[in-house]
C-alpha positions in Angstrom: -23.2 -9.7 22.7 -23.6 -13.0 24.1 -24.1 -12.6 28.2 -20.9 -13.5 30.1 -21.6 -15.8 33.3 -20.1 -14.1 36.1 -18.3 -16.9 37.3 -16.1 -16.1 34.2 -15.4 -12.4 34.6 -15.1 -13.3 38.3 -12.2 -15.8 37.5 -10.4 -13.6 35.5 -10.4 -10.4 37.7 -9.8 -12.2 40.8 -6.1 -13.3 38.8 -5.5 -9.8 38.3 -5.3 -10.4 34.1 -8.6 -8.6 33.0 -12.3 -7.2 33.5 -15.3 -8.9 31.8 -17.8 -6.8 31.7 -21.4 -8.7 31.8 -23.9 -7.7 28.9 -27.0 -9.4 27.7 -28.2 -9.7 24.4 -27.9 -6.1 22.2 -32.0 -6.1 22.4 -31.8 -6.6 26.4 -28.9 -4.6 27.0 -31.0 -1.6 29.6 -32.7 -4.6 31.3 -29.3 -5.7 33.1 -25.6 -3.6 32.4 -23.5 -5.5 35.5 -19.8 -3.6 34.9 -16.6 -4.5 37.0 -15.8 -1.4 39.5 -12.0 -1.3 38.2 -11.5 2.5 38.8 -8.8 2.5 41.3 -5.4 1.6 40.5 -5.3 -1.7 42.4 -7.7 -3.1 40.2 -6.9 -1.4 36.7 -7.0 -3.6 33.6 -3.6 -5.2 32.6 -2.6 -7.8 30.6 -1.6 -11.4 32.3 -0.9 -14.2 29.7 -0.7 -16.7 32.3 -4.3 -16.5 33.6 -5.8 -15.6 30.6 -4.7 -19.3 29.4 -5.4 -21.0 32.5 -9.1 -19.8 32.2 -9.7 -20.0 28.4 -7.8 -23.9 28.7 -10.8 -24.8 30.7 -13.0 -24.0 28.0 -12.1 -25.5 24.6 -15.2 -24.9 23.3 -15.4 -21.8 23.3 -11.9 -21.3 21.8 -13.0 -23.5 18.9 -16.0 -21.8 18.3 -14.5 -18.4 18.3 -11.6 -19.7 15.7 -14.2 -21.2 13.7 -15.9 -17.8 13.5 -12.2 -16.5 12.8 -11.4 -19.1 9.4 -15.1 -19.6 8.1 -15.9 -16.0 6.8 -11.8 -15.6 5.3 -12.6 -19.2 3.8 -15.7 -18.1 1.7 -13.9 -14.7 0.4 -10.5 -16.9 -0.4 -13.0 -19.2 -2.1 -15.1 -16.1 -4.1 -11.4 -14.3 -5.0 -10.2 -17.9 -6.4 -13.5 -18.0 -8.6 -13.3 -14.4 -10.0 -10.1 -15.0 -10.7 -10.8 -18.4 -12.4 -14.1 -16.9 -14.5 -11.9 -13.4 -15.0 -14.3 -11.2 -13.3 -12.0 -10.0 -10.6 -12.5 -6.2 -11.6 -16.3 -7.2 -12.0 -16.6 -8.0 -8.3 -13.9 -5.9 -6.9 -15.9 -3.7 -4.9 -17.8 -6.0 -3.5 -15.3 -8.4 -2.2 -13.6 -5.2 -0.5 -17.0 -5.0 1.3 -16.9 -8.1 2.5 -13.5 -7.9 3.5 -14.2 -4.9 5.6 -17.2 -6.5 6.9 -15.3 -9.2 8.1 -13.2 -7.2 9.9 -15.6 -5.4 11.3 -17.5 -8.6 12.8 -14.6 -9.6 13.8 -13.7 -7.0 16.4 -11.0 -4.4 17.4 -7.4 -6.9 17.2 -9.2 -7.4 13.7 -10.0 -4.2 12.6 -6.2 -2.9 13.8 -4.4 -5.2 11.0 -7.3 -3.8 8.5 -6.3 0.1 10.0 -2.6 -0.8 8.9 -3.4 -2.4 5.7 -5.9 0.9 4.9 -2.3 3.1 4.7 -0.2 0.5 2.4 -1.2 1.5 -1.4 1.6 -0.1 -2.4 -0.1 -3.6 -0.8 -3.3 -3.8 -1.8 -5.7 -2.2 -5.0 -6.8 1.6 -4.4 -10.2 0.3 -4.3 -9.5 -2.2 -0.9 -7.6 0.6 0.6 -10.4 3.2 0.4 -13.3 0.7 1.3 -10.7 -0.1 4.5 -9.8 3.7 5.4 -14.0 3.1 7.3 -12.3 1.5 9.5 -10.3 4.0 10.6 -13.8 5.8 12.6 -17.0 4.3 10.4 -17.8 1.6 12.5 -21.2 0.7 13.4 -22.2 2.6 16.5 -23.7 0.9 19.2 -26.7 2.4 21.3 -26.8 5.6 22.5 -28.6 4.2 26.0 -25.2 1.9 26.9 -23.0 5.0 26.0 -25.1 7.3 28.2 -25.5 4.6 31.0 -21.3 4.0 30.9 -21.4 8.1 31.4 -23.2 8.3 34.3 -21.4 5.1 36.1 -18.4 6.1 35.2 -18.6 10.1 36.2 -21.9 9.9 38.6 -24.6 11.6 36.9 -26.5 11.7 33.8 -24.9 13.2 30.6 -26.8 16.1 29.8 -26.2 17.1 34.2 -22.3 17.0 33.4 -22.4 18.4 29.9 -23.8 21.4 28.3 -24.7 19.8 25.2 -24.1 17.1 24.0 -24.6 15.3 20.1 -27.6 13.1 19.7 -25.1 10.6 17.7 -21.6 10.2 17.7 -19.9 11.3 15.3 -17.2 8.7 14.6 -17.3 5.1 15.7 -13.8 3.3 16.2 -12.5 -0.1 17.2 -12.7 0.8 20.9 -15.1 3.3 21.2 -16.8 5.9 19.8 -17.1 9.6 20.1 -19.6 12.3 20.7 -19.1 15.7 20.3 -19.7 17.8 23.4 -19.6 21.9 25.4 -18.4 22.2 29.0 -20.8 24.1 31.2 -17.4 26.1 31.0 -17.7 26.4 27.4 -14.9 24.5 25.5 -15.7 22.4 22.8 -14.7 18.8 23.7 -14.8 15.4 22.3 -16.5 12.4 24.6 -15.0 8.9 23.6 -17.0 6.1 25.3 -15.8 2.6 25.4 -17.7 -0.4 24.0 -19.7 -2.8 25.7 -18.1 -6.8 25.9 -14.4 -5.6 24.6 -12.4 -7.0 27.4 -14.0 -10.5 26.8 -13.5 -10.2 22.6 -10.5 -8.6 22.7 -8.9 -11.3 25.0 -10.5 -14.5 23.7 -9.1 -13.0 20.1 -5.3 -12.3 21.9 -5.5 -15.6 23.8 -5.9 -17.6 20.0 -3.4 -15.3 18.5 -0.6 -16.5 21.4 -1.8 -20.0 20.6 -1.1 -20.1 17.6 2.4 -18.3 17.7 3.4 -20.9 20.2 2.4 -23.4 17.9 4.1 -21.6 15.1 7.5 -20.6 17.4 8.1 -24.7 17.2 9.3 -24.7 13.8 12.7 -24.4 12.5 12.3 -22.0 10.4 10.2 -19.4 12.0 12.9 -17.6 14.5 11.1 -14.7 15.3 9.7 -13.9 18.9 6.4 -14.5 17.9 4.9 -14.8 21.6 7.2 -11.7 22.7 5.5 -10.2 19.6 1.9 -10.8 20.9 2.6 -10.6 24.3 3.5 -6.8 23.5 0.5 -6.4 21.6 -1.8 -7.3 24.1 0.0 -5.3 26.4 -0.4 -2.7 24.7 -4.4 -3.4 23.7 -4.8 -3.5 27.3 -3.4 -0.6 28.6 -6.0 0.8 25.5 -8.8 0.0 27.1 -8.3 1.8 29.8 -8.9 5.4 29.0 -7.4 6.7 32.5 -4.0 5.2 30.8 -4.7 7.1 27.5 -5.1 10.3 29.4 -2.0 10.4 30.6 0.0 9.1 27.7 -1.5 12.2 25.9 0.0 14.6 28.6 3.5 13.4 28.5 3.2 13.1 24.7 2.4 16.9 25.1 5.2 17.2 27.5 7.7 15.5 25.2 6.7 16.2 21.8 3.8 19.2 22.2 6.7 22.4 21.6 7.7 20.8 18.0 6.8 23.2 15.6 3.3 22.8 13.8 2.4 19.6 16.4 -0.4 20.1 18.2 -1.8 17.9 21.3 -5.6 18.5 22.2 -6.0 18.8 26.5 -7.5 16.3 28.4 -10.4 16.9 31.0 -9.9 15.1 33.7 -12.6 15.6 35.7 -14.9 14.4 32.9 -12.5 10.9 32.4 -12.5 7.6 34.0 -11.7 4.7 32.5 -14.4 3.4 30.0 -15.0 7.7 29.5 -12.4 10.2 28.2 -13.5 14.0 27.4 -10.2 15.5 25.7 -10.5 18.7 23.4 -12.3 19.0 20.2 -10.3 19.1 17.6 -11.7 20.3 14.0 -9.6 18.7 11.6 -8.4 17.3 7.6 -7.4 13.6 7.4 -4.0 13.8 5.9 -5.1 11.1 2.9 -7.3 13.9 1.7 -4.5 16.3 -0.3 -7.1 18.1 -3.0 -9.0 19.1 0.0 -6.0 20.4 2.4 -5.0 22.3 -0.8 -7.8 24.0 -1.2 -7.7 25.2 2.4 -4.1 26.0 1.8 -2.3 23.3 3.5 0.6 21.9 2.4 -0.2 18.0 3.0 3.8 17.2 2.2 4.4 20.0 4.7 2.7 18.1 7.1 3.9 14.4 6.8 7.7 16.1 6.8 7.0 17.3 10.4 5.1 13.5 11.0 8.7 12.3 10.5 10.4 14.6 12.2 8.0 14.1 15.6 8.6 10.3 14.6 11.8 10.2 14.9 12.1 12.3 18.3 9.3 9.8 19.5 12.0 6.7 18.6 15.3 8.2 18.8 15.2 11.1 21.3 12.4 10.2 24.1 11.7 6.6 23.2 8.3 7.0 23.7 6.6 6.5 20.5 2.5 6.7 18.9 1.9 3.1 17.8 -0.9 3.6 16.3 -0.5 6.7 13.4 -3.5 5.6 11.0 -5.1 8.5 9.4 -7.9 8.4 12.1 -5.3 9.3 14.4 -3.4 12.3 12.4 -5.4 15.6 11.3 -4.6 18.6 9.9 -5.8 21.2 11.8 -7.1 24.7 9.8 -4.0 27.0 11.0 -1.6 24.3 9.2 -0.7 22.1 12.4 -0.3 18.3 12.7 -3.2 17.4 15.2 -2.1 13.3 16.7 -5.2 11.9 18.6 -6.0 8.4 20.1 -3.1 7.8 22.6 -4.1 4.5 23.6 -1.7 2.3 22.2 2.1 4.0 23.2 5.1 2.3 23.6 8.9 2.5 24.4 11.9 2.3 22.4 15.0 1.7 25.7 17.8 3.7 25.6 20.3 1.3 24.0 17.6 0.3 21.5 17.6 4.1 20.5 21.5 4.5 20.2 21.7 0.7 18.4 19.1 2.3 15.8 21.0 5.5 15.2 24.2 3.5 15.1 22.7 1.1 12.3 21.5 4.4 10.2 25.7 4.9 10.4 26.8 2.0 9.8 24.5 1.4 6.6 25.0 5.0 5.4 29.3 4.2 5.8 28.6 0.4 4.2 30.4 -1.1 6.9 28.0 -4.6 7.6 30.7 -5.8 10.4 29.4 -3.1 12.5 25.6 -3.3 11.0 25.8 -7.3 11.9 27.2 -6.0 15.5 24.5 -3.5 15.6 21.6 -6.5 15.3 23.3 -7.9 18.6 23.1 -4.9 20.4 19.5 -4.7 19.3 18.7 -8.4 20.4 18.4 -9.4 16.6 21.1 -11.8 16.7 22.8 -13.6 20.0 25.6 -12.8 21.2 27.4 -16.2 20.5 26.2 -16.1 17.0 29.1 -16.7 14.1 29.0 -13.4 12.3 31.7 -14.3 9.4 28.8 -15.7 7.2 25.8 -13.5 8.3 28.6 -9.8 7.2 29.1 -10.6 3.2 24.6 -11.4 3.3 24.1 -8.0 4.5 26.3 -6.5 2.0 24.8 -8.4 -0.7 21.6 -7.1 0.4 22.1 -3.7 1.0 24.8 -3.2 -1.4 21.9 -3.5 -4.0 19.1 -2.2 -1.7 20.9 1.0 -1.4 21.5 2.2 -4.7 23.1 5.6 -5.2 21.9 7.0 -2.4 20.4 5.8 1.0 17.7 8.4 1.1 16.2 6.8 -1.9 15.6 3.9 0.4 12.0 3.2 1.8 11.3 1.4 5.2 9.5 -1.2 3.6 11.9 -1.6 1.3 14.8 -2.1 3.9 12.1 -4.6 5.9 11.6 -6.4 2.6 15.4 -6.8 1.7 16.4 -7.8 5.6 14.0 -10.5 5.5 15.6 -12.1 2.8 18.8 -12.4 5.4 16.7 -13.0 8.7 15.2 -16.3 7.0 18.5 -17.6 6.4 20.8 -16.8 8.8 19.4 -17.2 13.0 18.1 -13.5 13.5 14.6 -13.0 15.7 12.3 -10.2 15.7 12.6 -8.7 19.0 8.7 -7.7 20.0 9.5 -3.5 20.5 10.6 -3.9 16.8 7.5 -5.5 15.6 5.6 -2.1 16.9 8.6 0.1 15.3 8.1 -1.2 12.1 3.9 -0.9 12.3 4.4 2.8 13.5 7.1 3.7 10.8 6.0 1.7 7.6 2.1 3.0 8.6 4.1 6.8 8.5 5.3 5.6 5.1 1.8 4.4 3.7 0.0 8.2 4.4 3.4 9.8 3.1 3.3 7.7 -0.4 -0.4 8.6 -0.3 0.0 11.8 -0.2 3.1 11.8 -2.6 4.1 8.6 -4.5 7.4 9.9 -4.4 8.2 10.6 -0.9 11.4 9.2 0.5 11.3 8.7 4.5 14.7 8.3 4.7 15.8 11.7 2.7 13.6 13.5 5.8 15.1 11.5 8.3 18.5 12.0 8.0 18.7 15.5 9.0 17.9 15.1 12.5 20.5 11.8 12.1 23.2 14.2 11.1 22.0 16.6 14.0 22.0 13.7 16.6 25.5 12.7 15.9 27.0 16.4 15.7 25.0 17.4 19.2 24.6 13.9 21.1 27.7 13.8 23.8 26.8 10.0 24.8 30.0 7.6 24.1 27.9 5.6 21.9 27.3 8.5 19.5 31.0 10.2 19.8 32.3 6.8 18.5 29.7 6.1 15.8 31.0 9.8 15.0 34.3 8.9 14.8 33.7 6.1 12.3 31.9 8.0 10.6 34.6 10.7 9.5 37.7 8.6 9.6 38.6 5.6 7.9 42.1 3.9 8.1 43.7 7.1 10.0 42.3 9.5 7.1 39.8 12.6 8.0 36.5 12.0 5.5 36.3 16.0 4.5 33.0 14.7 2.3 31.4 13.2 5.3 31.9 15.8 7.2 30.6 18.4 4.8 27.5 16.2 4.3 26.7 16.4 8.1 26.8 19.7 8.6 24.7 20.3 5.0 21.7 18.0 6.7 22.2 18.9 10.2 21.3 22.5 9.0 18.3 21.3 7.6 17.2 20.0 10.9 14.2 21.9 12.8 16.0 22.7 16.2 19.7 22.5 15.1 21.3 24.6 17.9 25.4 25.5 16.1 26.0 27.4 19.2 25.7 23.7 21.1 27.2 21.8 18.4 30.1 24.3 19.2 30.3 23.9 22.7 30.2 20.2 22.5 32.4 19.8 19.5 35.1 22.0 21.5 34.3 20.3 25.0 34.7 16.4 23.1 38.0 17.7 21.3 39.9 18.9 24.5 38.9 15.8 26.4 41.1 12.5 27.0 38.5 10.8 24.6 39.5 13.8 22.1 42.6 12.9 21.8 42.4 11.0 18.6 40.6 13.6 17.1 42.8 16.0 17.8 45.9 14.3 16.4 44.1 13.9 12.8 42.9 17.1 13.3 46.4 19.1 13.5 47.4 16.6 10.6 44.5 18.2 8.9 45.4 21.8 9.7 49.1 21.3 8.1 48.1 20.4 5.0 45.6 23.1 5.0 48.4 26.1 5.7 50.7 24.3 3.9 48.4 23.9 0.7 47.1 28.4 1.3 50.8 28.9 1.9 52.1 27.6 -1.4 48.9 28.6 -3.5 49.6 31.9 -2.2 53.5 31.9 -3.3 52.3 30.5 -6.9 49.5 32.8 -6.9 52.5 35.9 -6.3 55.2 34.6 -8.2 53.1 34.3 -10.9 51.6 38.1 -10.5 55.6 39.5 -10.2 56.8 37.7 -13.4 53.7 38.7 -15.0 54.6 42.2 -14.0 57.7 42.1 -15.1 57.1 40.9 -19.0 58.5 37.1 -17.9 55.9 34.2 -19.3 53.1 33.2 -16.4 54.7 29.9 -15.5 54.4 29.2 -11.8 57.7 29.0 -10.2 56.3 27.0 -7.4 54.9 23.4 -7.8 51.4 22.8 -7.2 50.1 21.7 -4.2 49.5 17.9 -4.7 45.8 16.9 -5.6 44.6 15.3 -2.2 45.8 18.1 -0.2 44.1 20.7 -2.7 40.8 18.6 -2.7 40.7 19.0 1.0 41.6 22.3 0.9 38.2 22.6 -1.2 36.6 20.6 1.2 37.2 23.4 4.1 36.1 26.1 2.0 32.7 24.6 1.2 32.2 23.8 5.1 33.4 27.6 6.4 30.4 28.1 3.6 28.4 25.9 5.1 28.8 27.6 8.3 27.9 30.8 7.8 24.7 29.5 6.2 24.0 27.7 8.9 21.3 29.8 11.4 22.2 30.5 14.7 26.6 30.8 13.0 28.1 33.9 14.2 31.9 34.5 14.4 31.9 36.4 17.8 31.3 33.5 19.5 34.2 31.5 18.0 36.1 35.1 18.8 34.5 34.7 22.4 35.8 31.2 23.3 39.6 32.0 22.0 40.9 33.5 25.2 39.8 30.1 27.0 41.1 27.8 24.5 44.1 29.6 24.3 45.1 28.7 27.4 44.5 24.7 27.4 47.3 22.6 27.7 46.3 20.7 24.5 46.0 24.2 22.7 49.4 24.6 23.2 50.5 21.8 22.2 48.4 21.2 19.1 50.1 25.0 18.7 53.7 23.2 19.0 52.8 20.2 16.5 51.6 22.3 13.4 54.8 24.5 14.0 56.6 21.8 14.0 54.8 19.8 11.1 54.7 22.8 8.7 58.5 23.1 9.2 59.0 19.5 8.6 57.3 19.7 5.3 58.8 23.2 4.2 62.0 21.2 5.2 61.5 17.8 3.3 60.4 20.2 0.3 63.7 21.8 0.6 65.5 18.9 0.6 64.0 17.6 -2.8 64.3 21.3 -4.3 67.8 21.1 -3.8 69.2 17.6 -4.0 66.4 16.2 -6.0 65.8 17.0 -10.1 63.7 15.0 -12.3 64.9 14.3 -15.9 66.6 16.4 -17.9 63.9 18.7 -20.3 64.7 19.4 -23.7 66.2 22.5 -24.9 64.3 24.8 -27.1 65.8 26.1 -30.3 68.1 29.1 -28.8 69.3 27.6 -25.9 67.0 29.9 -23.4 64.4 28.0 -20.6 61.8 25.8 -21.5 57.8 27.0 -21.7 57.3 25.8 -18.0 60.3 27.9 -16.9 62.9 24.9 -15.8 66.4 26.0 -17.0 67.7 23.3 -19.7 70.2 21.1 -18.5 73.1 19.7 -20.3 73.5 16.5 -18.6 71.5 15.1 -15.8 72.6 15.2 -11.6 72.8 12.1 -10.1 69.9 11.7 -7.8 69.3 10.8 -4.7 66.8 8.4 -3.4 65.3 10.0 -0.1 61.4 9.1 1.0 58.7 11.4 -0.1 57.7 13.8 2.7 54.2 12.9 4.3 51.0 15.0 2.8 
């Protein structure tokens, strides 16, 4: 690296925005290593847009050069791509242009070397052969010397390596945008892994974020581009900052452990703290199977599918639950471990998803799974997609258009990149803007995505994901989910049996799906003010339910009597009418669904009766089915008696008809009363 005056790194850590460290020349670099003392918290590294442009405004020159560097190598591969193409020798050259690209990448630093990290995941984006040449950048890099690495050591902890280590690897082992790492023992004797930072990043890494901001401010003044494309990179180099400082990363992995660590098969390697400052991290060694490598998980008897299934799962607690999410799951970053555990490493770059943010995303998964895009469109406000004064009426029929054909039969045949690819069609035309926490959702989940359809073309996110959906809204008692609920199963004042029934199906497929607190929490809901609704539909429910048993029973006897008795096996009693017997069906499957479910166990329904029993709405929720089932035995009555439908036709010898009517001779006048309520 080129050396830094120290005037620059001077100006820049006096505002506060970032350390430049100053290196000479790679030949010269043990002659002079000058390094910023930013080990305390008053003067750790963080990310200050406003004085990085102040300094790099004063030096156009340098900005140029650095974006010539940027366009000049993309120009000549554009250029070589166009003449394979033109002189058909694209599968001639194909190799070597994914060389090159990664090459480029590579020269160009770590903000470079991310996008080529994402792009290494997506087989669906670019040929097998690009994505393979780019998985090197996930930890081939070139090193850089041993001598810096071992200097940062002893600066950073205060003696030589091999006084502070028992041993310690003559290489390192991997080599990553940020770092690279040596495998190490304790004088203790754990096994550990040594990451040590590069030389020059600060000063790349901002020059690269300060052109990227430029150019999204320059982009921001068109029309047509609405995202927050400065939010966007403003988050990013948030977040790259906070990277580079390994103190940062250290603690992100412990409350990672904390949050995420007890999930079955997730494992979270310790940090050493005594062995970490901030350009140094010594964490646990963990021996490991890249994910992207199925043949050889299988032949050590690990079930690679397995593993991406419980990658979702942890995902979606990380976005949904905690809101404090990996943003950075390349298959670097995600190994399979040999007892069949999913290892995550590299916890620079975290992020978090707000609490409304993570309620607005569950209520979206509702709203698209019930088809209702008035509430989706409302959803995108809540989410900061969409203004609040922004005219919905047009925006409502796009979505449907959209969805209605991105969703096919099923929603869990629907891909994230997919959904990304359909909603953009809408956000160009209508005023939507990419809020910046999205922008890193979207890396994180369709990244997820790109190792799942490696690993299995036919993988469906969604299909995983909506199990611990279905458990969230059955178990989450915030007001936002209890109403998203409530949409969910009722629809113009009727109970959805099948929605209901699909709920509990998934939530039982869910990891830690607790009945005994869906119980507790159903029952505390239903007997509160806000229940009240609920419980009106539900008694509603419950009539039809006795009333349907009650006749099917009396058919069900009436037919066994005149069976009995030599009569034909006409049912005396009518059927109960078709809706009321579907739902009736309905019940059946979920008491079945129920006992299936683990954790179900009738003595504690048998438990809680004596309690409920004596609740005011108990009662009277007792009072209205009495009162409903004798307004329908009643109304039924009524039409027995009062009512008669056409006169049947007599058979030959004058005796009843084969469905047990007797004949008439002449028809009653009828009366015209309204049908009773079922």
């Amino acid at each position: 690296m080129p050396t830094v005056a120290n005037s620059t790194a001077q100006d820049l850590t006096q505002s506060g925005a970032i350390a430049i460290e100053s290196y000479p020349a790679p030949e010269e670099h043990l002659k002079s290593v000058q390094v910023n003392d930013l080990t305390n918290a008053d003067t750790a590294l963080r990310y200050d847009p406003v004085a990085i442009a102040s300094h790099y405004r004063a030096r156009p020159l340098q900005v140029w050069a650095r974006l010539v560097g940027i366009i000049l190598p993309f120009l000549g591969l554009g250029l070589r791509l166009f003449w394979d193409k033109r002189w058909g020798t694209i599968k001639r050259n194909q190799f070597r242009r994914a060389a090159r690209l990664r090459e480029i990448l590579t020269d160009l630093g770590p903000a470079y070397i991310k996008v080529g990290q994402a792009l290494s995941t997506r087989p669906d984006l670019i040929p097998p052969l690009y994505m393979e040449e780019l998985t090197k950048l996930q930890d081939q890099l070139p090193p850089f010397p041993n001598e810096v690495a071992f200097r940062f050591i002893e600066e950073e902890l205060g003696d030589r390596p091999e006084h502070i280590y028992a041993e310690l690897s003559p290489d390192p082992i991997a080599a990553a945008s940020l770092g690279q790492v040596y495998k190490g023992k304790l004088k203790s004797g754990e096994t550990v892994a040594v990451k040590v930072q590069r030389p020059g990043l600060a000063q790349r890494i901002t020059l690269d974020i300060y052109i990227l901001r430029q150019l999204a401010i320059w982009a921001s003044k068109s029309e047509q581009v609405r995202s927050d494309l400065v939010g966007i990179m403003d988050e990013f180099g948030a977040r790259i900052f906070e990277e580079m400082d390994y103190t940062q990363e250290g603690k992100n992995a412990e409350k990672f452990a904390q949050l995420y660590g007890h999930l079955p098969d997730i494992y979270v390697p310790r940090i050493y703290w005594q062995y970490t400052q901030r350009r140094v991290l010594t964490m646990e060694w963990i021996t490991g199977t890249k994910l992207t490598r199925p043949d050889v998980l299988l032949s050590q008897g690990i079930d690679a599918r397995h593993l991406i299934e419980v990658g979702v799962q942890c995902s979606l607690r990380q976005l949904l639950e905690h809101g404090f999410f990996h943003a950075d799951p390349h298959p670097g970053n995600l190994l399979a471990t040999p007892d069949g555990k999913l290892a995550y490493l590299d916890f620079g770059m975290m992020s978090e998803v707000k609490p409304y943010q993570r309620y607005g995303l569950i209520e979206a998964v509702v709203h698209l799974v019930n088809r209702d895009y008035e509430g989706l469109a409302q959803d995108y406000v809540k989410l900061d997609f969409l203004s609040p004064e922004t005219d919905l009426t047009p925006i409502i029929p796009a979505l449907a258009d959209v969805f209605n054909g991105a969703l096919g039969a099923s929603v869990a045949e629907l891909n994230f990149k997919s959904m990304t690819d359909q909603l953009s069609e809408v956000m160009y035309e209508f005023p939507f803007r990419v809020p910046a926490y999205y922008a890193l959702i979207i890396r994180s989940l369709v990244t997820l995505e790109g190792i799942a359809i490696n690993v299995d073309p036919n993988f469906k996110v969604l299909s995983k994901a909506y199990p611990y959906v279905a458990k969230r809204l059955l178990t989450d008692p915030s007001p936002q989910l209890r109403s998203s609920l409530r949409d969910l199963l009722f629809k113009e004042g009727s109970f959805r049996w099948n929605r209901l029934e699909n709920l509990l199906r998934n939530a039982r497929d869910s990891q830690d799906y607790d009945f005994n607190q869906v119980l507790d929490q159903t029952l505390d809901f239903l007997f509160s003010e806000r229940g009240e609704f609920i419980r009106e539909q539900l008694v509603e429910e419950i009539v039809k339910g006795i009333d349907v048993f009650g006749r099917n029973t009396i058919s069900n006897i009436t037919y066994s009597l005149r069976q009995r008795v030599g009569l034909d096996g006409a049912n005396g009693a009518k059927p109960a009418p078709p809706r009321d017997q579907k739902n009736l069906e309905h019940l059946t499957r979920i008491v079945a669904i129920l006992q299936e479910t683990p954790g179900f166990d009738p003595l504690q329904l048998v438990s809680k009766l004596p309690r409920l029993i004596t609740k005011p709405e108990t009662q009277q929720m007792g009072q209205q089915i009495a009162g409903g089932l004798a307004q329908r035995a009643a109304a039924r009555l009524i039409r027995e008696l009062l009512l008669t439908d056409e006169p049947a036709a007599q058979n030959g010898n004058g005796h009843r008809n084969g469905n047990g009517s007797r004949p008439q001779t002449s028809p009653r006048p009828t009366l015209s009363l309204p049908a009773s309520k079922r």
